[in-house]
C-alpha positions in Angstrom: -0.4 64.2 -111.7 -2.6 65.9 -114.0 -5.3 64.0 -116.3 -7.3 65.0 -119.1 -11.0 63.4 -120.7 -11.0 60.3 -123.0 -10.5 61.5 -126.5 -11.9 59.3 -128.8 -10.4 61.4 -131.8 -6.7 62.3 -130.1 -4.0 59.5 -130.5 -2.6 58.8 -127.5 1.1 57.3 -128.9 2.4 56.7 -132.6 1.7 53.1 -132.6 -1.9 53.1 -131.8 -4.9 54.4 -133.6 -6.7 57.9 -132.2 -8.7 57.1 -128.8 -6.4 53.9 -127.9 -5.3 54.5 -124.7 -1.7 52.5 -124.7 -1.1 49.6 -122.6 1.0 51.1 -119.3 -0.8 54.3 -119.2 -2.2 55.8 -115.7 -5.8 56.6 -115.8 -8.2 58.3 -113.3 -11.8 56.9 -113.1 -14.4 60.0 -113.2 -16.7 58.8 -110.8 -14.2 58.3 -107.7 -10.8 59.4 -109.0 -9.6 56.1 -108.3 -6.2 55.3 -110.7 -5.5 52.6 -112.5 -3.4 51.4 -115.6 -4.4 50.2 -118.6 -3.7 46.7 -119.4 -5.2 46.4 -122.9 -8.2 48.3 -124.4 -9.3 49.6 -127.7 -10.8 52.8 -129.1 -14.4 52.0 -126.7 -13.3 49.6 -123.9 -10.3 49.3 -121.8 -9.1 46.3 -119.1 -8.2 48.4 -116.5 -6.2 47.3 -113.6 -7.0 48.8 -110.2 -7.2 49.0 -106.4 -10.9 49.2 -105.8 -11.4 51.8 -102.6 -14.0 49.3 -101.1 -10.6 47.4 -100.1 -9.5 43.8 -101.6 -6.3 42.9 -103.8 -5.8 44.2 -107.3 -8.8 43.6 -110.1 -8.9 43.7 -114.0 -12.1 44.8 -115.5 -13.4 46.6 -119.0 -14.8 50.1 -118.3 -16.2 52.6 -121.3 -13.0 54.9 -122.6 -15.9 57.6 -121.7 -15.2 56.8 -117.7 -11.8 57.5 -117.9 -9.3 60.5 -117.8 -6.0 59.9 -119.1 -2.5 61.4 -117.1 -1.3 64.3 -118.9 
């Protein structure tokens, strides 16, 4: 899968404002190319669900838009 930079000017779907990332979508963290998907966000901030690589279950937490890379 191919990702792309945050984008706080692009829209990312028709029913959200530019640099929304949609609830659903597949992101890539920069810093360890760990994915996740956006559970809610807004045009700063998304909750991010993900599989941390230091092991554990599932976690939800609010990372800067400016971490992310969004699939493509």
């Amino acid at each position: 899968m191919k990702y792309a930079d945050w984008n706080a000017d692009k829209r990312y779907s028709d029913s959200t404002a530019p640099g929304w990332i949609p609830a659903g979508t597949t992101v890539q963290f920069k810093a360890d190319r760990t994915t996740g998907r956006i559970v809610n966000g807004n045009g700063e901030r998304s909750l991010v669900e993900y599989h941390p690589t230091t092991g554990g279950g599932w976690q939800r937490e609010w990372f800067n838009n400016s971490e992310l890379r969004i699939a493509a």
